[in-house]
N, C-alpha and C positions, 0 to 999 in steps of 0.2 A: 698419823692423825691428820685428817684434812682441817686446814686452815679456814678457820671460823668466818674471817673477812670473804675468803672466795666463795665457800655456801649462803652470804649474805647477798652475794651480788651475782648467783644464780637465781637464787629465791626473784631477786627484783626484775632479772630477765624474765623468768617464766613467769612473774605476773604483771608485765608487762605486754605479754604476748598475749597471755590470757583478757587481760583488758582491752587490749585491741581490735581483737577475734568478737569480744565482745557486742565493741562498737557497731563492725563490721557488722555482725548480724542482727542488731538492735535496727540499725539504718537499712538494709534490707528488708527486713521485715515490715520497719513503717512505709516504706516508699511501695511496697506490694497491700500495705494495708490501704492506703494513699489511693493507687491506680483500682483497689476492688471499690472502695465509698466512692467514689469519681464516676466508677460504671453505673453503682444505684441511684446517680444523681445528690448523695450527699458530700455536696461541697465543701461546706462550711468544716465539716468532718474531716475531711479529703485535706483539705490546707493546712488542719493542726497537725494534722500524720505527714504530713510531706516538711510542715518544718520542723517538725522533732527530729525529721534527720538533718537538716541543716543546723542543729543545734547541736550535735554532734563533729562538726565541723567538715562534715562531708556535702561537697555540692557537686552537680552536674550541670549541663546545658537541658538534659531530659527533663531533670529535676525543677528547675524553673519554670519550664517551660508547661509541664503540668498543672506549678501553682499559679502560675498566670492565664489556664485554661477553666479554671476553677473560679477564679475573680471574676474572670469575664463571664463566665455562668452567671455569679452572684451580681452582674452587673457594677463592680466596682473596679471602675477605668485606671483609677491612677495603679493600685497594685497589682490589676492584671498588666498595663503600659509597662511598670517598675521589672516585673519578674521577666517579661521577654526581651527586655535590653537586658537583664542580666543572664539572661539564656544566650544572648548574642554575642556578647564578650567572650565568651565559653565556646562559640560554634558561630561565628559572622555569617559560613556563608549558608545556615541553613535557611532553604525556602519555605520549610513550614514554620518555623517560626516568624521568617519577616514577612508573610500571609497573616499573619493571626495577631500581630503587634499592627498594620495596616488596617484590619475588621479594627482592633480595639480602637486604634487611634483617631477612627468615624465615630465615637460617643464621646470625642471631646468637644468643648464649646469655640476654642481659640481656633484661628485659622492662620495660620501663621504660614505664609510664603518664603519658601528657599531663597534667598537671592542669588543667581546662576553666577559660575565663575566665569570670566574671558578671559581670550588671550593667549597666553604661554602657559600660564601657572593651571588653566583651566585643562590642556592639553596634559601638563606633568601628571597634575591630580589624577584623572580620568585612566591614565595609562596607570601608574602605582595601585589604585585603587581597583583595579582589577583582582587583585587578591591580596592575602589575607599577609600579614608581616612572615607568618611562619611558612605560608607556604611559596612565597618570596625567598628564602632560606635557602627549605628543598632544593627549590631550582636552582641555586646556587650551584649547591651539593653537584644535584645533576652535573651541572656545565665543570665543574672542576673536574669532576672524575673522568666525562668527555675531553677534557684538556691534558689531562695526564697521560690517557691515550693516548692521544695526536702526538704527543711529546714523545714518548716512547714507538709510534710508531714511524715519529723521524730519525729518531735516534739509532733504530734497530735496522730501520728500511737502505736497503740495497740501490733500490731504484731510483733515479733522479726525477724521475715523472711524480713518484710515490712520495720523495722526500720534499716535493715542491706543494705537493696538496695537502702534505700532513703540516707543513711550515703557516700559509696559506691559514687553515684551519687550527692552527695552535691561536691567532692572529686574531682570527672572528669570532673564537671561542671564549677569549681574553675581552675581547669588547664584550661581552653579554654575559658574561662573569661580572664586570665590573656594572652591568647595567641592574641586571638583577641584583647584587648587592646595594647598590642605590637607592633601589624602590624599597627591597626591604627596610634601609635604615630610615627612607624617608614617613612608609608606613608604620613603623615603630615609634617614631617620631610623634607621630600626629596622633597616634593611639594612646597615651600617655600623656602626651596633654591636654588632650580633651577631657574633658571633665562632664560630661553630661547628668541630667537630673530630671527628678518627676515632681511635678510640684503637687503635692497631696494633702493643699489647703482647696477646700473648696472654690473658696475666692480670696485672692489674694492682692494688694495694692504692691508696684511695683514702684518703688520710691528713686528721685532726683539723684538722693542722698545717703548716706547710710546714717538717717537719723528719721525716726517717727513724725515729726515735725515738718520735713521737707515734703518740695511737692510731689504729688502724683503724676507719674508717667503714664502710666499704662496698669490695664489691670489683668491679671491671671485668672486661671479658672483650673480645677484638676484635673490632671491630664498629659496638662500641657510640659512637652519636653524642653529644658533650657540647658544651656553651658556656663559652669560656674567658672567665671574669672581669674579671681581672689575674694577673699575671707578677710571681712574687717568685726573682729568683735561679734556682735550677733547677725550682722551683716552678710549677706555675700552677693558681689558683681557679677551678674548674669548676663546673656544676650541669646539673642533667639536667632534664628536660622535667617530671619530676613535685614538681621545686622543690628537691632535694637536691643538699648540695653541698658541698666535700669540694677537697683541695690533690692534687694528681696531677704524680709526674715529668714534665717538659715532654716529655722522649724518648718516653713511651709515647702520646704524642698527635701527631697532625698538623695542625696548620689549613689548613681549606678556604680561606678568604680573606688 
């Protein structure tokens, strides 16, 4: 006689599977229902179908990037801004999304200037930032498994000609192991503490303080992309890309990450 407890906790597997498979094609289904209303020009349509599958807990880089194709249809900046930084996180280095987050980011009102990096640090950045943490990684991978080579073919190698350029090349191989490894941790780094946001109040007052009472810095408009700090209470510390920086309701903001 088979044990009641193991038929119970088949049962739960196969409808586990079955809920899953479920999911699976509920979130296909909307995401193709999504891309057909998008063809006929029904947006507003197209964006409920697209986040009925993120309400399933399934997201892509596609998947955003369509609903922020959709807002920008409807001309609504801050959620179509919002969905293609979150399509970016998912996929950095695509160039059609950072084409189509650059159109959006021309119907915001703020102008807000980079301030350039110099120097060393300006130099590091620029080199790391060349790609993305993970594929900083990769190339890791790469140079190791090129290192292990060389090692093995000093190890194996007969010839003293052979055994000096495989030594040689164990050497240079170890430097750029260790360099890529660096870039990665430094781009991981910086990817994780950055905390970026869309402020998705119309207009918003950027306070001294984190209290309603203090004075006004500067004012927002939606759109506009910021970096949360720290989080006081209903508060949160912001600053903008040209170093200014200022306490803003947490409601008139949204974080990408």
């Amino acid at each position: 006689m088979e044990n009641p407890k193991l038929t119970n906790d088949k049962m739960k597997k196969i409808l586990f599977i079955l809920l899953l498979m479920t999911q699976v094609l509920f979130a296909q289904s909307s995401f193709e229902t999504g891309n057909s209303l998008y063809q006929k020009g029904k947006y507003e349509q197209a964006v409920k179908a697209y986040e009925s599958v993120l309400a399933t807990k399934k997201e892509s880089a596609e998947l955003y990037f369509n609903i922020g194709n959709c807002y920008y249809k409807l001309n609504k900046v801050a959620p179509a801004i919002y969905n293609y930084e979150k399509a970016l996180v998912l996929h950095p280095d695509d160039r059609e999304i950072q084409n189509n987050l650059k159109f959006s980011q021309k119907l915001t009102i703020d102008e807000v200037k980079e301030v350039p990096k110099v120097g060393f640090s300006k130099m590091i950045h620029d080199f790391t930032s060349t790609f993305h943490y993970n594929t900083w990684a990769w190339i890791s991978v790469g140079f190791s498994t090129f290192f292990l080579l060389f090692f093995m073919g000093y190890y194996f190698s007969q010839v003293t000609l052979s055994k000096r350029i495989f030594f040689f090349g164990m050497f240079a191989l170890l430097f750029l192991l260790l360099i890529s490894v660096s870039a990665a941790i430094s781009e991981k780094n910086d990817f994780e503490n950055e905390r970026p946001a869309v402020v998705f109040a119309e207009v918003v007052s950027v306070k001294s303080e984190p209290q309603m009472l203090s004075s006004t810095v500067f004012m927002l408009h939606e759109g506009t992309i910021v970096f949360v700090q720290e989080t006081l209470s209903n508060w949160k510390k912001i600053q903008l890309n040209d170093g200014t920086e200022g306490w803003i309701d947490k409601n008139a903001i949204k974080e990408v990450k």
